[in-house]
N, C-alpha and C positions, 0 to 999 in steps of 0.2 A: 397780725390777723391771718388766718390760714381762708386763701381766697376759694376755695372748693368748698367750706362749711356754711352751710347759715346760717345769720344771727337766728335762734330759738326763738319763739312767740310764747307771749304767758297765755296762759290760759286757765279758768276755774278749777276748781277740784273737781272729778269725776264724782266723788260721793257727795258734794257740795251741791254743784248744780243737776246732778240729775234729781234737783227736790225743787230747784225753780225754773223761770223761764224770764233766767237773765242773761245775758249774752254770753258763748262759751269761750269766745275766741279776744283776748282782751288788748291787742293790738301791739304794735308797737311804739317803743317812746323814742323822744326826739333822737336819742344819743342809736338807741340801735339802730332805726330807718338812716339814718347818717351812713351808718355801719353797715348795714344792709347794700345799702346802694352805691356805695365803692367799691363793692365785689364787682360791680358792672365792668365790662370791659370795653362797654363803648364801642363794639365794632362797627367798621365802615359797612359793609354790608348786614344788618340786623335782621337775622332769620325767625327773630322774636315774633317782629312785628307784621311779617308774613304772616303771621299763623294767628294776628288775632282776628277775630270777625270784625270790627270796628277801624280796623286802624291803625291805634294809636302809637303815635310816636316814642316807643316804649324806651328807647334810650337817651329822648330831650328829657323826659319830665323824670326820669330815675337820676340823671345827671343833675339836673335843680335840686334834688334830694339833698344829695350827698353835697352839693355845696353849701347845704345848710338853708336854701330862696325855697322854702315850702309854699310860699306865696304863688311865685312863676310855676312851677312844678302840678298844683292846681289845676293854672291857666291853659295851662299846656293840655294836661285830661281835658275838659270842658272843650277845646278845639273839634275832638274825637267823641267824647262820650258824655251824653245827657245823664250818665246813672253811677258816674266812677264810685261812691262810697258804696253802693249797694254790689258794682259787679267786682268788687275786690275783695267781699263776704263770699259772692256764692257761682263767681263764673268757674268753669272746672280747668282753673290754668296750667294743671299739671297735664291735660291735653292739647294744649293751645301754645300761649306765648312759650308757658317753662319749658315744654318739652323742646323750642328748639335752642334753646341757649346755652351757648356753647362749654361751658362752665359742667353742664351736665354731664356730660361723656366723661369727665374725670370727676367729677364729686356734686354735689348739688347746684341745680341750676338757682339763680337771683330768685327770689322770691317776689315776682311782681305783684303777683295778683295782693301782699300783706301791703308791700307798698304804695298800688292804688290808694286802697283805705287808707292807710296813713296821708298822703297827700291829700283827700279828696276830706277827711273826718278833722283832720287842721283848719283846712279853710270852711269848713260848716262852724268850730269851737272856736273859732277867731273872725267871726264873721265878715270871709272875702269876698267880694263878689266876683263870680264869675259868670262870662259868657256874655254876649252885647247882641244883638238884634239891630239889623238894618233898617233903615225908615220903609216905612209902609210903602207896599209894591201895588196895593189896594186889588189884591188879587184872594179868593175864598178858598180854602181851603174844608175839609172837612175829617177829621179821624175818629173811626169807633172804635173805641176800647182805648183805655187808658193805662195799661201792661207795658211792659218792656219795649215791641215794636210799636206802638201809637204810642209812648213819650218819646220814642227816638227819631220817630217819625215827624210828628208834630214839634220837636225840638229844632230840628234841624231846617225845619221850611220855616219857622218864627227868625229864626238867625238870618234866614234871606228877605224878611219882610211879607210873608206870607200873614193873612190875617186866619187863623188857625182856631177851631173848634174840635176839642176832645165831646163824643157823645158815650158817655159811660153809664151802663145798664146798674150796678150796683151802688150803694147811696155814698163810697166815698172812691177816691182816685187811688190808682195804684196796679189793679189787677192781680194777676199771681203774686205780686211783691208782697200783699196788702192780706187775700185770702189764703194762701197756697203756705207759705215758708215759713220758717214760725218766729218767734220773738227771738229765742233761744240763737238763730243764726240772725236775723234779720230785723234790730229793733226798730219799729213802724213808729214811735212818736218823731225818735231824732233822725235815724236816717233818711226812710221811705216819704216822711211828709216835708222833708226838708226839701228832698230832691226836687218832689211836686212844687213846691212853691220858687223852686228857681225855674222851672219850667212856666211858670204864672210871670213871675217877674219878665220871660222874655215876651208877655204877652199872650201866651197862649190859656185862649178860656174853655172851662173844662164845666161842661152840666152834665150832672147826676139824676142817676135816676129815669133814665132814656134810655129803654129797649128799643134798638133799632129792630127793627120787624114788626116793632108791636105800636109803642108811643108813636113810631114814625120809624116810612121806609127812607131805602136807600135814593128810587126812583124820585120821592116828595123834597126829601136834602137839596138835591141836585135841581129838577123844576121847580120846585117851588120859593125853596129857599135860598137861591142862586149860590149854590156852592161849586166852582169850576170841574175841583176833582175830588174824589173819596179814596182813603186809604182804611180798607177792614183790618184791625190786626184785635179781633176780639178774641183769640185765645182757641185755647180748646177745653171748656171746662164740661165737657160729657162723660161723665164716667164709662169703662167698659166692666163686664161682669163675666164669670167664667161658664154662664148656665146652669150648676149644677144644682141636686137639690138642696133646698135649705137655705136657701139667700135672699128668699123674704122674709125671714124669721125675724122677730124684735131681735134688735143688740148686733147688727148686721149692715154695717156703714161702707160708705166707700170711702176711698183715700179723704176726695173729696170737699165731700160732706163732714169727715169728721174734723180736720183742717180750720173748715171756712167757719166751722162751731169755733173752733178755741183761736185762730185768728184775727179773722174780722169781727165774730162777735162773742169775741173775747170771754169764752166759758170758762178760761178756767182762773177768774177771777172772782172775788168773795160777792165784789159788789154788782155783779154782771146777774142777770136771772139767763143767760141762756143754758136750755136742758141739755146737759149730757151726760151720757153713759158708759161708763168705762168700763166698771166691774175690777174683778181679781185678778183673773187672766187674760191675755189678748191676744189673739194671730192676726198678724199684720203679714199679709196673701200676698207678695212679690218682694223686685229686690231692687229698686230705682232711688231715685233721691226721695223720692213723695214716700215710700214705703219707709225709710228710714225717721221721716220730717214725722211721718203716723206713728210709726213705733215710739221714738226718743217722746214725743208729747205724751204719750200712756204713760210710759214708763213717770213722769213728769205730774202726773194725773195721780199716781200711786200703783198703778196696777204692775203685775208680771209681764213682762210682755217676749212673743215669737215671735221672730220673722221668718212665716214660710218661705221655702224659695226650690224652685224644681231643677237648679242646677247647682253647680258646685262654685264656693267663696271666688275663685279666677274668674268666672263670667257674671259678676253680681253687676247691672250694668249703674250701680250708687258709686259716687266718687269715692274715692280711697278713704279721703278724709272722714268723709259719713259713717263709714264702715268701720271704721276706727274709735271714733269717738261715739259710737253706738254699742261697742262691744263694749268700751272703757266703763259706760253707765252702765252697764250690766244686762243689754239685750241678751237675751238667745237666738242665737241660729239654729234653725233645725232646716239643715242643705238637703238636697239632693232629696224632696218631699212638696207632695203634690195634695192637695187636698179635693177628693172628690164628693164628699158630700157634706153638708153644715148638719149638724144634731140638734135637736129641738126636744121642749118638755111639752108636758101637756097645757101647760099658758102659752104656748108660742113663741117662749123667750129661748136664745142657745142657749146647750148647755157643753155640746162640745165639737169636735171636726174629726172628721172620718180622713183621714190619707192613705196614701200608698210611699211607698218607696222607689226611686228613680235612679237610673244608670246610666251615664250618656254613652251614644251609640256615634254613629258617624256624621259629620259633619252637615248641616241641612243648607238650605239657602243663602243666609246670612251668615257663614262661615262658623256658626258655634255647633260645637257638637248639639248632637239632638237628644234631649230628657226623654229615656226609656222606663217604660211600667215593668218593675219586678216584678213578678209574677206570687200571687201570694204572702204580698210584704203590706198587703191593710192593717191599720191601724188608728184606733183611737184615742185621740187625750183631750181633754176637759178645758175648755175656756167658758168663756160668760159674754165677750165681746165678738166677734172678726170684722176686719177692716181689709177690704178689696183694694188691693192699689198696683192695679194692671196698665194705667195708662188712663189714656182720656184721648176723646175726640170733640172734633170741633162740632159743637150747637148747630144745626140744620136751620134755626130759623131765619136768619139772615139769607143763605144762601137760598132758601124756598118763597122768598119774598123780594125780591130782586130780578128785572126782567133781566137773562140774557147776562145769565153769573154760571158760568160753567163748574161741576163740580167733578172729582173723582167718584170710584167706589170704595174710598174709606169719607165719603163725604167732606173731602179736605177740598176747598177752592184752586181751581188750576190757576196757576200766572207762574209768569216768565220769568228768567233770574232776574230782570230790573222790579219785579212786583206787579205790571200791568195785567190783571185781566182775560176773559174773552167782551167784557163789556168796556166802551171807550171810557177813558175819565176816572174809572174803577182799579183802585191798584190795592191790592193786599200783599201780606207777609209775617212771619212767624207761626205760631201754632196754627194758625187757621189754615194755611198753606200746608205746612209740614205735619200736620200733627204735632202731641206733646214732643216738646226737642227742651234744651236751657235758653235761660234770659239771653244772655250773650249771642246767640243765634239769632233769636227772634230779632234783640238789639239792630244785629247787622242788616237783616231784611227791610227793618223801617228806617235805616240808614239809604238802602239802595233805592227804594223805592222812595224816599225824597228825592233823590237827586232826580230817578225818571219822572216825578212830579211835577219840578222845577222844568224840568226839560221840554215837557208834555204841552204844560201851561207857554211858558215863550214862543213855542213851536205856535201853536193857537194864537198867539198875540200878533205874530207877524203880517 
């Protein structure tokens, strides 16, 4: 075994699956994960696990791998993370654990993040149980949103004996897992509802259908319904738009919106009646993971599909892999191109996109070179769809219906790195905090913010 190589992952056909929305990435089997995770070297200092947001003990449960105990290996995930099959789909660990394993510097780093899944997708097909809950501390808890950091959240105070309530605005659990990502990386029957239901098993109850701000505040949770502490990690599902004109034209979606259509309510099924619109052609308006998740689903839909993007292939900020396996299905890039105005017919539907041409010039704030206008480089070409996928910000209503909930001016909730607040009792983290960022981030937030939960609450008991 040449220890710098690793084991390859199978994967569908490129010309196979960019026609369904079955899973691209088809895992490893016993004999490789075996093989995979004896390239580990077991260092005594593991600079791996510095680098994940969570935790996790990346060289106990790679070690049960390779000994063959897929079982304990599991158990070991589950100590650290309420979400290990889902964050081994789609955490970006090629900036995280792999980049610092030390296998890297001379040839490919372990493949952890394939190896999660493999651990965590064993013990869901072999029905393990993982993960045990304390006896009841008979203390209330409260988490809105049901995403990444409110199951991490809510996972980890269930394990201390916390009596723990998910309040989730949309009619099923999951959040970004559920609306955002698509089948294609993310299968929602087995992975994402499996997750949920081992988060149910540690006791934590989850009601749907409860807009906080609206069905009920934060202030009523707290006095009325005696819940000690609130932890907000309800996302950031606001889209941004770039103003220009033509972007209330029919056939003119945001990331979004057009996602939450063929995700949650699963449009692009025969037996589904949700309406959607695809058309011929389609420009998919940035270059993030949600830009590529918009694009790959058109293309998936039947259409042609572009992804505009104002800078050049090095700074596309979609993980490698996206970008790869986007080109492989047959996207177009069309780089260093800005789109200033949407074209419209005399029904109001597009019919195409007006751009310019872009040159990056010196370096701006955030260290990327800055997208410059050539001058005289307009241009138009013909689509029928454009799908906006700039980012997203966090929903204002929570934060405008909350006495004594401090916000920024990107309307993202202020708290502290443990997640506290400027109101007591009040703790957030993830997208609501940071704006749009990945799971795995948010993940670690609703980690940090249990523990200052737990902390909070005792403190108060004394």
């Amino acid at each position: 075994m040449d220890r710098f190589k690793r084991i390859p992952i199978s994967e569908q056909d490129p010309e196979v699956r960019n026609h369904n929305f079955e899973e691209v990435c088809l895992g490893y089997t016993e004999e490789e994960a075996i093989a995979e995770a004896k390239r580990c070297l077991q260092c005594k200092k593991p600079l791996c696990r510095g680098n994940c947001p969570v935790s996790i003990d990346i060289p106990r449960f790679i070690g049960k791998i390779a000994e063959g105990n897929f079982a304990e290996a599991a158990q070991v995930l589950a100590e650290y993370s309420a979400l290990p099959a889902v964050c081994g789909r789609v955490c970006p660990q090629e900036e995280q654990c792999e980049m610092k394993c030390v296998l890297g510097n001379k040839g490919d780093a372990v493949s952890i993040g394939k190896l999660e899944r493999f651990a965590a997708d064993w013990a869901r097909e072999n029905n393990i149980e993982v993960g045990k809950a304390k006896e009841s501390n008979g203390h209330k808890v409260a988490v809105i949103g049901s995403g990444p950091a409110g199951i991490t959240c809510a996972g980890e105070l269930a394990k201390e004996g916390y009596d723990v309530t998910i309040f989730e605005a949309l009619h099923e659990a999951g959040g970004v897992l559920v609306y955002g990502i698509p089948e294609f990386r993310l299968p929602k029957e087995t992975v994402v509802k499996h997750e949920i239901e081992n988060l149910k098993k540690l006791g934590v109850k989850i009601e749907t259908n409860v807009i906080v701000g609206r069905t009920i505040t934060i202030d009523e949770i707290m006095e009325k319904e005696g819940f000690e502490a609130v932890f907000i990690g309800s996302g950031a599902g606001l889209p941004k738009f770039m103003g220009i004109p033509g972007e209330n034209l029919n056939g003119v979606f945001s990331a979004n919106e057009f996602l939450t259509r063929n995700n949650l309510m699963k449009a692009f099924k025969e037996d589904y009646d949700t309406p959607i619109k695809v058309g011929k052609k389609v420009a998919v308006v940035g270059g993030g993971n949600v830009a590529m998740d918009a694009a790959r689903t058109a293309k998936r839909l039947g259409a042609e599909v572009y992804i505009v993007y104002r800078r050049t292939e090095a700074e596309l900020p979609a993980r490698v892999e996206e970008v790869h396996h986007a080109k492989e299905e047959g996207i177009i890039f069309e780089l260093l191109t800005n789109p200033v105005e949407i074209l419209g017919n005399e029904d109001g539907w597009v019919r195409g996109i007006k751009c310019v041409r872009m040159q990056l010039g010196e370096p701006d704030a955030s260290g990327r070179r800055r997208p410059e206008v050539i001058e005289g480089s307009e241009f138009e070409f013909e689509v029928d769809t454009v799908i906006m996928s700039l980012g997203t910000s966090p929903n204002p209503l929570i934060s405008s219906t909350t006495k004594g909930l401090e916000i920024n001016n990107k309307k993202c909730i202020v708290a502290d790195e443990h997640g506290q607040t400027s109101r007591e009792g009040v703790f957030a983290g993830g997208d609501a905090v940071t704006g749009a960022a990945t799971v795995i981030l948010a993940m670690g937030a609703g980690k940090e913010a249990a523990a200052a939960i737990d902390r909070y609450i005792k403190e108060k008991d004394k």
